[in-house]
Structures are given as structure tokens and as C-alpha cells.
Backbone as CSV, one residue per row, in Angstrom:
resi,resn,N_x,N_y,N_z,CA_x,CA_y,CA_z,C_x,C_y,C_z
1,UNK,9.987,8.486,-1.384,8.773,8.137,-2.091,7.583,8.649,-1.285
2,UNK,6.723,9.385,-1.474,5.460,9.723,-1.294,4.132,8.897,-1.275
3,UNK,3.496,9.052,-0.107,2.644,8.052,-0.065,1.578,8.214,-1.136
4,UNK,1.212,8.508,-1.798,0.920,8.696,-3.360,1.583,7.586,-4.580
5,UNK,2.382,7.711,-4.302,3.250,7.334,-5.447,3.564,5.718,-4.890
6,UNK,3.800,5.281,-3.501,3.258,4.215,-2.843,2.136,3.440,-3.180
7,UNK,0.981,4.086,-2.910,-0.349,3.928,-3.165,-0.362,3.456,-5.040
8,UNK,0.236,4.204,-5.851,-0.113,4.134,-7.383,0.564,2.959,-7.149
9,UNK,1.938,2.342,-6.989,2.790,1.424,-7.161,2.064,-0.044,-7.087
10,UNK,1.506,0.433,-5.792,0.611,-1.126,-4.943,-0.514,-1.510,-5.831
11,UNK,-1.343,-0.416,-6.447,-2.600,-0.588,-7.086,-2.213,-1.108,-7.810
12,UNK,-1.240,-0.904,-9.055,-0.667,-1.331,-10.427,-0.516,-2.881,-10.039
13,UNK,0.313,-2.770,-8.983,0.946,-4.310,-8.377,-0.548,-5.499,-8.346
14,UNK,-1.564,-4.746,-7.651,-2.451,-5.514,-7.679,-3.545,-5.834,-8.686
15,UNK,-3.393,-4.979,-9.724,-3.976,-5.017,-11.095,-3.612,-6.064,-11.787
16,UNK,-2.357,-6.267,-11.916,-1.512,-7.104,-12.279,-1.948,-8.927,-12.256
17,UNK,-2.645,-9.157,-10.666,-2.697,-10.644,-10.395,-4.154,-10.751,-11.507
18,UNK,-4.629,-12.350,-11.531,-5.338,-12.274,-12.885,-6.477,-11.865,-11.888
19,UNK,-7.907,-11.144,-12.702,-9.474,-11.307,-11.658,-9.490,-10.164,-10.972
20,UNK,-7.846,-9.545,-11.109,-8.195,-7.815,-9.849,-8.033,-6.655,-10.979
21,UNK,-8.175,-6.820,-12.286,-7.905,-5.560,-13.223,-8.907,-4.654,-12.929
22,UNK,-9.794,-4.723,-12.415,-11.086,-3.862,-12.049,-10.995,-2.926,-10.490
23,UNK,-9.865,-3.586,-9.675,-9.449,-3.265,-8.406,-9.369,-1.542,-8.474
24,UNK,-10.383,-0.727,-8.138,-10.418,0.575,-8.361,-9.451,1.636,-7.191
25,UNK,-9.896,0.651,-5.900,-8.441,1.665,-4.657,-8.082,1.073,-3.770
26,UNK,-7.036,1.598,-2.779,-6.492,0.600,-1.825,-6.160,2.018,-1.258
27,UNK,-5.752,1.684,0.716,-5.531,2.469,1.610,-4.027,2.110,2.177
28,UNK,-3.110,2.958,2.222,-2.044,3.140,2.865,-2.194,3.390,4.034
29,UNK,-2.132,2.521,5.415,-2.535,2.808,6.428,-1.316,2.870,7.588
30,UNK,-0.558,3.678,8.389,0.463,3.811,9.420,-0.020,2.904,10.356
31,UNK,0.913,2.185,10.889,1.178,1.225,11.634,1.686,1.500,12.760
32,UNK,1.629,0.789,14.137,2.337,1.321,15.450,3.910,0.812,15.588
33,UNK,4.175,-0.225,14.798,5.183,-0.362,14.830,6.181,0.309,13.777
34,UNK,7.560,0.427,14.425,8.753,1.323,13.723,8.771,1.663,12.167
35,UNK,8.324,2.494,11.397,8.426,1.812,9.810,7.358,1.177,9.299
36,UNK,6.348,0.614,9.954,5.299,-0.411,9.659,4.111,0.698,9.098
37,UNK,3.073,-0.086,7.951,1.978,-0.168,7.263,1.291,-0.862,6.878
38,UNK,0.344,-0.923,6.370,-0.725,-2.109,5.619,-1.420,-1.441,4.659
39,UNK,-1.760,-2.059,3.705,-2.548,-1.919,2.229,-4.021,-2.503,2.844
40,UNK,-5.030,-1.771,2.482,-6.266,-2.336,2.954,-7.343,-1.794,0.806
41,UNK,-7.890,-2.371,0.754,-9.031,-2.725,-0.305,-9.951,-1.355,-0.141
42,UNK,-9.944,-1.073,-0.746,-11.408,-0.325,-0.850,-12.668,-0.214,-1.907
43,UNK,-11.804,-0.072,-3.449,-12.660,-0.261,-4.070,-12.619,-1.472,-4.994
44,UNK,-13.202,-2.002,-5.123,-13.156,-3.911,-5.819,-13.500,-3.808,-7.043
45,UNK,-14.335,-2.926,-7.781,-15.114,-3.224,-9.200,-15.771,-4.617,-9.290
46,UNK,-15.550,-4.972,-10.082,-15.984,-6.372,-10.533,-15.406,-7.766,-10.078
47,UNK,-14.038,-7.497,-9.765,-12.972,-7.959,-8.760,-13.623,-8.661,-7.912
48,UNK,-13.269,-10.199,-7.982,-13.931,-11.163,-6.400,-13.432,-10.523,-5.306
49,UNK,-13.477,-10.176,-3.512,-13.261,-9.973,-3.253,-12.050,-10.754,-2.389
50,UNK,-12.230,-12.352,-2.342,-11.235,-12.924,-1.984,-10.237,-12.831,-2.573
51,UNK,-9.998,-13.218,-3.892,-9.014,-13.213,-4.609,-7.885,-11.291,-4.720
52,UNK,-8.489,-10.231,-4.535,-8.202,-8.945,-4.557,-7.663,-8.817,-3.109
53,UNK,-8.213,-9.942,-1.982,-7.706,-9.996,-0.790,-6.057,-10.346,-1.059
54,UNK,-6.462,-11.497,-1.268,-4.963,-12.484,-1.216,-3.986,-11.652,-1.991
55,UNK,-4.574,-10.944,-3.017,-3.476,-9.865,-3.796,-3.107,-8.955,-3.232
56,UNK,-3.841,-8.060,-2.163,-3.352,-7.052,-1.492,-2.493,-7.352,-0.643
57,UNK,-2.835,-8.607,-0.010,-2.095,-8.550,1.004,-0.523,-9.515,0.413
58,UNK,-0.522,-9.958,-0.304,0.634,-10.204,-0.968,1.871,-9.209,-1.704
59,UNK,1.437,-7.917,-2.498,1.961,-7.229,-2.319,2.281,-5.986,-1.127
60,UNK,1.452,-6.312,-0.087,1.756,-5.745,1.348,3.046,-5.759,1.356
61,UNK,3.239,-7.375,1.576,4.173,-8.238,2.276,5.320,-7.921,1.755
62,UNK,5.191,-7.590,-0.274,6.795,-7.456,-0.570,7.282,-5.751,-0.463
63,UNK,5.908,-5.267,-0.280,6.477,-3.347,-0.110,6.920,-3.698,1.190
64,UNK,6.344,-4.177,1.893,6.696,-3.734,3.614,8.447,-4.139,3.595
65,UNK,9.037,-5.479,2.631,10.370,-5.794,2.527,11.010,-4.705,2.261
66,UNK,10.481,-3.769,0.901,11.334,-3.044,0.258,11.148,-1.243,0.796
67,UNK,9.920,-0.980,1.809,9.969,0.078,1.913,9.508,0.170,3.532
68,UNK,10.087,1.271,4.139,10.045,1.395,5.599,9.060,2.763,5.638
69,UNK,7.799,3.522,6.341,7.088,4.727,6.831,8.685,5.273,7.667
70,UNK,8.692,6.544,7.287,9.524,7.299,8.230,8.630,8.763,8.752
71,UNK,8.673,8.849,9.969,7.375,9.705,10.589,8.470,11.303,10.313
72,UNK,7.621,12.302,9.840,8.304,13.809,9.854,8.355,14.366,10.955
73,UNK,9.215,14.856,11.993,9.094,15.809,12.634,8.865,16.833,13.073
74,UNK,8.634,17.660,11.834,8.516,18.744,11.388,6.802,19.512,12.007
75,UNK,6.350,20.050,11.115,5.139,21.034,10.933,3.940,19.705,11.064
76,UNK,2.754,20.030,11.585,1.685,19.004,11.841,1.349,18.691,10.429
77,UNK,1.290,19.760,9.700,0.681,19.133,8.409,1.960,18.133,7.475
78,UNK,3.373,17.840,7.749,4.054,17.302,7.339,3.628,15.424,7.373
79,UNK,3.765,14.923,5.842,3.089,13.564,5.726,4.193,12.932,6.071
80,UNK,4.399,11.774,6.639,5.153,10.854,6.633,5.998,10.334,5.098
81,UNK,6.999,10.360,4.896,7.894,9.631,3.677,8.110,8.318,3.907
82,UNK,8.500,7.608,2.630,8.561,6.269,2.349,10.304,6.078,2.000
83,UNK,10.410,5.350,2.580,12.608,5.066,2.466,12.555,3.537,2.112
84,UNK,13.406,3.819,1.578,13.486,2.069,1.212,14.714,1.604,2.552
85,UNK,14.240,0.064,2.584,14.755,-0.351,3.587,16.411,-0.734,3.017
86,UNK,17.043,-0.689,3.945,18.889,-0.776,3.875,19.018,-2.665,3.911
């Protein structure tokens, strides 16, 4: 999975709770630990911002279950992929 396609998944996810349909973007951010990321807010619309909080970071919590960052080795411009966890 592509951090793109990550990113679309989470937004939808957070569209979803009631008060965030306006939730315009969110940041896929690499983490120092093994596999690790975080969802951070960016654009809110009309969206309270507490409530778009508690949503982001709630579906954080269930991607981070279901999906692990795997770093490329490869070429500098190579992005990191998304694996689901075993």
C-alpha cells in the first residue's frame, strides 16, 4: 500500500465520525520507531477541531494495528511502503 492510498483510507476513515465531514487533510508522518507513524490534521474546514482530534487519532490507533511503514533500501528517491502487519 502506498502512502497515498494510506493517506485517502485515513481521511475517508475520519470523514466518517459525525462533525469531521468537512475534514479537508491529514499528514502521514514516519516515526523512529520500527514500522511506526502518526496521522496529524491539517486541514479542518468547518470541523471542530477537538472532535477531528479525537478522530484522527483514533483511526491512528487502528491503522498503526493493521499496517506497519517498511523503509526502502533502494534509490534516495524510493518512498517507504505500507505492509500490513502479520
Amino acid at each position: 500500500m502506498s502512502y497515498g492510498a494510506l493517506r485517502k483510507e485515513c481521511l475517508e476513515a475520519v470523514r466518517q465520525w459525525p462533525g469531521c465531514e468537512t475534514v479537508g487533510g491529514i499528514q502521514i508522518i514516519r516515526e523512529n520507531t520500527p514500522g511506526g507513524f502518526s496521522v496529524r490534521g491539517t486541514l479542518y474546514g468547518k470541523a471542530d477541531k477537538k472532535i477531528a482530534d479525537r478522530a484522527i487519532n483514533c483511526v491512528q490507533r487502528e491503522n498503526r494495528r493493521r499496517f506497519h511503514l517498511n523503509a526502502n533500501r533502494g534509490d534516495c528517491h524510493d518512498q517507504p511502503s505500507i505492509v500490513p502487519n502479520k
